[in-house]
C-alpha positions in Angstrom: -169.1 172.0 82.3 -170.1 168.6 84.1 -173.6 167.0 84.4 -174.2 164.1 86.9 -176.6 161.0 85.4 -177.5 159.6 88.5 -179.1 156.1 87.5 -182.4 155.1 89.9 -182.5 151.8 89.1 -181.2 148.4 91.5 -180.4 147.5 87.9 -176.8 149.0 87.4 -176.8 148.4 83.5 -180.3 147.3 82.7 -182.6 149.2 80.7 -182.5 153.1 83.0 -178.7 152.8 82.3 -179.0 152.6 78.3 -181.4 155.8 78.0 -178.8 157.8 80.6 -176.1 156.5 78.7 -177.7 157.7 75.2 -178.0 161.3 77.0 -174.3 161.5 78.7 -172.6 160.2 75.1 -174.7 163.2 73.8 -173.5 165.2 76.0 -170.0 164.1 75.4 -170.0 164.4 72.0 -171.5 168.2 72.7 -168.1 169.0 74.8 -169.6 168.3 78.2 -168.5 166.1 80.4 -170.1 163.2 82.1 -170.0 161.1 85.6 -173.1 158.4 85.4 -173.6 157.6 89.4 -176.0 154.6 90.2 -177.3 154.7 93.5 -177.3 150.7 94.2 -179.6 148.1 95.1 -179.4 147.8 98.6 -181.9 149.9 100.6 -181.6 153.4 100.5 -182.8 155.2 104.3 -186.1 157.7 103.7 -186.0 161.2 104.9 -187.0 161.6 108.6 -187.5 165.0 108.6 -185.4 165.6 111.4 -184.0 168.9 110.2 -180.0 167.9 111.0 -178.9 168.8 107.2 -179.9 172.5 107.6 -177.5 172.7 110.0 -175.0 170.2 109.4 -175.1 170.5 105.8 -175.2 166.7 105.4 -177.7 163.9 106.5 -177.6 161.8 109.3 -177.7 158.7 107.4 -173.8 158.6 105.9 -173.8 154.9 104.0 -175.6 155.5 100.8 -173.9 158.2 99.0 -175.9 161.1 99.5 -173.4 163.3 101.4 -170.7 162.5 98.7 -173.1 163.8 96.1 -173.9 166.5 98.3 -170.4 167.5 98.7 -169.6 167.5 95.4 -172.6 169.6 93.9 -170.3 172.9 93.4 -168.4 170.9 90.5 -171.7 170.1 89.1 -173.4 172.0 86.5 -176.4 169.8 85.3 -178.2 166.5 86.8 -180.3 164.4 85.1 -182.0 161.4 87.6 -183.3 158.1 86.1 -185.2 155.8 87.2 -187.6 152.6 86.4 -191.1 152.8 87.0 -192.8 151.0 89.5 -196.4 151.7 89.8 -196.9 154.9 87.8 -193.6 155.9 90.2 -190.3 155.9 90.4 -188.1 153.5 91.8 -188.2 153.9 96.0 -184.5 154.1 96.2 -184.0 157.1 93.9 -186.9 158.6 96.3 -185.5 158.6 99.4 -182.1 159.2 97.7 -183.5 162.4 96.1 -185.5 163.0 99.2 -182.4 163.2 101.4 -180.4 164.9 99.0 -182.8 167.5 98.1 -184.3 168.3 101.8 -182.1 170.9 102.6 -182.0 172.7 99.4 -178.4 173.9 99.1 -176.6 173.9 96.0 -179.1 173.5 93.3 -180.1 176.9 92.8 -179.4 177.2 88.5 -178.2 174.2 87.9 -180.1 172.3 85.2 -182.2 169.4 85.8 -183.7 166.4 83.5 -185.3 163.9 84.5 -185.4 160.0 82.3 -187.9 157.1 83.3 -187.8 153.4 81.6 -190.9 151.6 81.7 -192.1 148.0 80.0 -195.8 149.9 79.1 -197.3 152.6 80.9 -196.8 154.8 84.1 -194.0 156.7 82.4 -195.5 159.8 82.6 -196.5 160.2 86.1 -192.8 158.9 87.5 -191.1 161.2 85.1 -193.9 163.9 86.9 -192.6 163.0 90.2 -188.9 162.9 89.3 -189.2 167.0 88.1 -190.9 168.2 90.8 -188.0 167.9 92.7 -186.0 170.3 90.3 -189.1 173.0 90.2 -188.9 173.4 93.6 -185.5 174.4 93.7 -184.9 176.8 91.2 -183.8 175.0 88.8 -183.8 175.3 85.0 -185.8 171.7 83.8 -184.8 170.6 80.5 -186.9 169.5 77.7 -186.7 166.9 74.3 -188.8 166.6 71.5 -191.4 163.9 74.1 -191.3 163.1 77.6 -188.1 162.0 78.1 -188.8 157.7 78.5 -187.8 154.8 76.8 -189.4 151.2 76.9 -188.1 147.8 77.2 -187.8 144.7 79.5 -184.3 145.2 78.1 -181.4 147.1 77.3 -181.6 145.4 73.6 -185.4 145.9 73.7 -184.7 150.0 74.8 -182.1 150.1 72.2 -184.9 149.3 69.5 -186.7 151.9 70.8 -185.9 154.6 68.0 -188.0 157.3 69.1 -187.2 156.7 73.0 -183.2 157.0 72.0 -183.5 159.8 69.7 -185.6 161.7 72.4 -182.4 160.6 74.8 -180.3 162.2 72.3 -182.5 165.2 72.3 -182.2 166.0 75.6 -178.7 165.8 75.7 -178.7 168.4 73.0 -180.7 170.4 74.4 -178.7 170.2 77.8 -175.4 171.0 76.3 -176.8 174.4 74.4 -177.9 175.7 77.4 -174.9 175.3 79.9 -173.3 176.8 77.1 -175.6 179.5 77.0 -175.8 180.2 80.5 -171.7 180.1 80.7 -171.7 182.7 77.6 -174.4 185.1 79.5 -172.2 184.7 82.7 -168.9 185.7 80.6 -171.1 189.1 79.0 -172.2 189.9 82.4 -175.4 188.1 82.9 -175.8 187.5 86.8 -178.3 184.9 88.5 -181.5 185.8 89.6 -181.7 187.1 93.1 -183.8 185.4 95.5 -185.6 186.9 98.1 -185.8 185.5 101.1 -188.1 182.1 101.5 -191.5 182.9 102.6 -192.8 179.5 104.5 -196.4 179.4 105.3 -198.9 176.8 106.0 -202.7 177.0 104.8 -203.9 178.3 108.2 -201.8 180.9 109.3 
């Protein structure tokens, strides 16, 4: 079992780092093993709808890293996205990143998804809103803590004071690592997948 923390934030160890690395020693500690990813701070290309990676099965845009995560999604059983928050939102490069990644919707069907948002004050919950949506609309299992799952901080000191933020990090690693191992004892007895039928696409005037 693997889960993929893929850290948001142009900050590669700042304060989205320490609550995704709270959840992946969780994790570890739980017998599941971790890859943290960050996604950088140079610019990250926005989806531009051209439709190439439902044929392709990769984006057009190849410099960022969102083919190699594509690529590798068979190997990964969980994936938890962080991210900062920037105006009630998250961070624009773990947007288009997700965007990209997410567009053509292969390879995410049952996997689990979490999402993590650090904030100084307030916006957390509408970023960590944004960040899940992308996991309900693609059949994914979201995990849950014991709060939304955000820390604060300016930081990483300040977000390692946060008791109830870490402790909800620790939480949700928990939680993640009981049910991977419940969905990999339900696959062992039998348990199959849902099926799913074919994807109805409609607009609201036809």
């Amino acid at each position: 079992m693997k889960v993929l923390l893929i850290n948001g934030s142009p900050r590669k160890e700042g304060c989205t780092y320490t609550a995704l690395c709270e959840v992946a020693k969780t994790l570890e500690e739980n017998g599941v093993e971790t890859e943290i990813y960050w996604v950088g701070a140079k610019p990250v290309a926005g989806c531009i709808a051209c439709g190439k990676c439902a044929t392709t099965g990769k984006c057009v845009f190849d410099d960022d890293g969102v083919n190699d995560i594509a690529a590798r999604l068979s190997e990964i059983d969980g994936i938890v996205v962080g991210s900062p928050v920037y105006y009630a939102s998250p961070s624009g490069q773990i947007e288009s990143f997700l965007d990209r990644l997410f567009y053509a919707g292969i390879g995410f069907d049952g996997k689990l998804g979490a999402a993590v948002v650090s904030c100084r004050r307030g916006g957390a919950s509408a970023a960590f809103d944004a960040l899940n949506k992308y996991f309900m609309m693609n059949c994914m299992p979201v995990v849950s803590s014991q709060y939304w799952n955000q820390v604060h901080g300016n930081t990483p000191n300040e977000v390692k004071k946060d008791e109830e933020g870490m402790q909800t990090m620790r939480t949700l690693g928990r939680n993640m690592a009981w049910l991977l191992k419940c969905i990999e004892k339900g696959r062992e007895n039998g348990v199959e997948a849902p099926k799913r039928e074919p994807v109805a696409r409609t607009n609201f005037i036809r």
